[in-house]
C-alpha positions in Angstrom: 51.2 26.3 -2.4 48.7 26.7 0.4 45.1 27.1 -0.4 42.9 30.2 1.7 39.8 28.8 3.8 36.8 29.9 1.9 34.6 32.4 3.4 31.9 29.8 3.6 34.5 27.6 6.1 34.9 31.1 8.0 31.5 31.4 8.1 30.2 28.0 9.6 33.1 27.9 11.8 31.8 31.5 13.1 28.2 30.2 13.3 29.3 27.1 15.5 31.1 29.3 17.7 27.9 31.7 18.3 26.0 28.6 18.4 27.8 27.2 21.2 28.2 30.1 23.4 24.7 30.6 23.2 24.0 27.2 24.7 23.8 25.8 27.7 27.9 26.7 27.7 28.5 22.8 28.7 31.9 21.9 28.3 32.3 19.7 25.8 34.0 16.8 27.8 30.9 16.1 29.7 28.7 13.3 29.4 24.9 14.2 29.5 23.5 13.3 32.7 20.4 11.8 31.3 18.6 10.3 28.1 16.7 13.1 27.6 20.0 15.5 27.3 21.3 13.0 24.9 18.5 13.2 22.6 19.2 17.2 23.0 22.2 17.1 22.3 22.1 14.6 19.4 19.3 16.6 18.2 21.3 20.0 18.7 23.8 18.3 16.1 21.2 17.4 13.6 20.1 21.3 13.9 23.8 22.1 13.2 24.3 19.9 10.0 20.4 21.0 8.6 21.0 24.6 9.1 24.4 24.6 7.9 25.1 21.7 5.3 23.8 22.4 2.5 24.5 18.8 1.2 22.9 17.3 4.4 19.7 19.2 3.0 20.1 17.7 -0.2 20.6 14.6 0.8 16.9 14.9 2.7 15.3 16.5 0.2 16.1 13.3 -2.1 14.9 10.6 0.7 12.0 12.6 1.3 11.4 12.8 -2.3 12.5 9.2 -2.9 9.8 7.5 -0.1 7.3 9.8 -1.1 7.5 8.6 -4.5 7.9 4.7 -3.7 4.6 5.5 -0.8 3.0 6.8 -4.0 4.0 4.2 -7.1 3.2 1.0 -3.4 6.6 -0.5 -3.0 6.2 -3.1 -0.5 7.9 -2.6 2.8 11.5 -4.8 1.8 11.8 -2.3 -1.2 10.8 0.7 1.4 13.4 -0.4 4.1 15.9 -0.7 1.5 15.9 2.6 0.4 15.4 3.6 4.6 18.5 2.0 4.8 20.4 3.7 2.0 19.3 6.8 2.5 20.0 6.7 6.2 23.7 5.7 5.7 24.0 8.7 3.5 23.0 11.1 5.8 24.9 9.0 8.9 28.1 9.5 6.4 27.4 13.3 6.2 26.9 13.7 9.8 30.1 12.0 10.3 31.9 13.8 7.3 30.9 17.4 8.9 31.9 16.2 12.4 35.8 15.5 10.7 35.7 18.2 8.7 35.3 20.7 11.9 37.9 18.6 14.1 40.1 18.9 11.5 39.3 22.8 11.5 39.8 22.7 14.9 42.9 20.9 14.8 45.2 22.6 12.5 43.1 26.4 12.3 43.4 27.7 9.0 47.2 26.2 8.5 47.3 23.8 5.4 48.4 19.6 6.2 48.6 17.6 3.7 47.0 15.1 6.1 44.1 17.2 6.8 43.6 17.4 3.2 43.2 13.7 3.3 40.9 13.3 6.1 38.6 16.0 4.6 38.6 14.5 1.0 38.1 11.1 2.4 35.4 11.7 4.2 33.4 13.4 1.9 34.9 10.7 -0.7 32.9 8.4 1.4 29.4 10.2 1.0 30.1 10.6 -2.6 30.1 6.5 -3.0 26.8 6.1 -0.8 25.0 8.8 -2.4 26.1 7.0 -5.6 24.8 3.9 -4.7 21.9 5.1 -2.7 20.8 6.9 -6.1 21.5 3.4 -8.0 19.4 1.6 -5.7 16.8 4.0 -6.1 16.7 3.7 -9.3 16.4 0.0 -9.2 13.8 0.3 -7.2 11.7 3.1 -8.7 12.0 2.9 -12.5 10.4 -0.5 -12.9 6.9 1.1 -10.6 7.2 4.0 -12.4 7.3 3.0 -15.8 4.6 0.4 -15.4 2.7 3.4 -14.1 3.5 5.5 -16.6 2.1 2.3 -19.2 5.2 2.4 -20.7 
């Protein structure tokens, strides 16, 4: 049995493609001759994942929504870094998760592998248990504020 690419795999494999030729058409086995192109570059990436990754936007809708929150209810800055932490691994993971997931694409086109398969399911496997435990250790660190807050 071999499952069809969905149309939204077509589509952000489409959008990288445009994406690329309109850029600077480096190849991509270059190294950047200079800091600053390396922060383009990472930052080009970061552009990618926002714009096209809709669970990289959740993921910094909830830190955004999380530190807002802990800035409003004063958590000191151990309880802040904390969550900096968490929240930063998540979005590391699904950075890292959406570079697989295209190499894989890239690798194999729109054949089905078994091994593919697992290297996709992983990776995002490995989101799901940091934005698991990100959300736990937000909660640990939120409730007991909020609810004191709250007066309850």
């Amino acid at each position: 049995m071999v499952p069809e690419i969905s149309n939204d795999s077509d589509r952000d494999i489409r959008n990288m493609s445009k994406t690329l030729k309109r850029s600077n058409k480096r190849s991509s086995w270059r190294i950047a001759k200079d800091l600053p192109t390396s922060f383009l570059y990472a930052g080009k990436g970061l552009g990618y994942a926002f714009s096209t990754q809709r669970n990289f936007r959740i993921h910094v809708c909830f830190a955004v929504t999380a530190f807002s929150l802990g800035f409003f209810l004063g958590l000191d800055k151990s309880d802040l870094a904390i969550m900096s932490l968490t929240a930063t691994i998540v979005l590391v993971l699904e950075l890292l998760n959406t570079a697989i997931e295209s190499v894989v694409d890239l690798a194999i086109g729109k054949r089905f592998h078994p091994l593919a398969q697992i290297a996709k399911d992983c990776s995002a496997g490995a989101v799901l248990v940091a934005s698991i435990s990100s959300v736990l250790i937000a909660i640990l660190l939120l409730f007991p504020p909020l609810l004191k807050q709250l007066g309850i």
